[in-house]
C-alpha positions as CSV (number, residue, x, y, z in Angstrom):
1,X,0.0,0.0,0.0
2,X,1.0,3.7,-0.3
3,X,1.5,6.1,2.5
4,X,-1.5,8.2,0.8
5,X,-3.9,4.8,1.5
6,X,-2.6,4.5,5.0
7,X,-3.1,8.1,5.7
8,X,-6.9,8.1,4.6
9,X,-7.5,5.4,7.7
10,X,-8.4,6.1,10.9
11,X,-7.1,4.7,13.8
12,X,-9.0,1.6,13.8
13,X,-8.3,0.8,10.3
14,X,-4.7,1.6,11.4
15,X,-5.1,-1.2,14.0
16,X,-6.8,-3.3,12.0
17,X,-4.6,-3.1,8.6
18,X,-1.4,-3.3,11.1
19,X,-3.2,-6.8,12.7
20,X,-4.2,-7.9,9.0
21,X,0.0,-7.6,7.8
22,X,1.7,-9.0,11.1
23,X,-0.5,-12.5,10.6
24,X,0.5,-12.1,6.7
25,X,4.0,-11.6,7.8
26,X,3.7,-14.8,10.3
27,X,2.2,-17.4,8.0
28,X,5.4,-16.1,5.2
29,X,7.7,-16.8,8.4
30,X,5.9,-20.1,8.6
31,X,6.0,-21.1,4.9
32,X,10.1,-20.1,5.4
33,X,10.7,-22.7,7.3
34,X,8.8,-25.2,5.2
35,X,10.1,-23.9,1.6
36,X,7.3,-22.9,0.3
37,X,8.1,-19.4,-0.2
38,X,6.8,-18.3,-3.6
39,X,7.6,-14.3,-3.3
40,X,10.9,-14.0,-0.9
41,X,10.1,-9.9,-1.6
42,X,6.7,-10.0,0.1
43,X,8.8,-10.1,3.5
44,X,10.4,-6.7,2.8
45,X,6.6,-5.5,1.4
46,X,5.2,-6.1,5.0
47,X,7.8,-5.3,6.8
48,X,7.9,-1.8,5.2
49,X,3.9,-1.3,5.7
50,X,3.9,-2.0,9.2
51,X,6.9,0.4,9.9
52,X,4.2,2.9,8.0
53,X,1.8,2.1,10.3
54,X,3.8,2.4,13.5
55,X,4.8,5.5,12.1
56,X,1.7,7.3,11.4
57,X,0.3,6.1,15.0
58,X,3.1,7.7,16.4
59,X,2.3,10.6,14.7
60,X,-1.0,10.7,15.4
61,X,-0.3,10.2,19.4
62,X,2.2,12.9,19.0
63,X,0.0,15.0,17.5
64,X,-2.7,14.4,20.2
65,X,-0.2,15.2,23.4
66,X,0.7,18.3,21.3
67,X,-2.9,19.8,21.0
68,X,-3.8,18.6,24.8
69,X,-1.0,20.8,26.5
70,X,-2.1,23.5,24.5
């Protein structure tokens, strides 16, 4: 996915989509040790989109303490 699709969730969808890519990331990890791997890129895929995630949840908590103290 692209940042821009990530950004248009809210913070459920962020939870959710995050939830959704760690299992996809999992079974791959599973399918690793059996050598069935078709796509050895799809690690690097999800990796990178949950670091997005992470990201724009931190962001968005950041954003939140910010407009709180003020």
């Amino acid at each position: 996915m692209k940042l821009k699709e990530f950004r248009e969730l809210d913070r459920e969808g962020l939870f959710q989509k995050e939830k959704e890519l760690k299992k996809e990331l999992y079974e791959l990890n599973i399918k690793r040790q059996q050598g069935q791997v078709e796509k050895p890129a799809r690690f690097k895929l999800l990796k990178r989109d949950i670091a997005r995630i992470l990201t724009l949840r931190r962001q968005l908590e950041v954003k939140d303490a910010a407009q709180s103290q003020s």
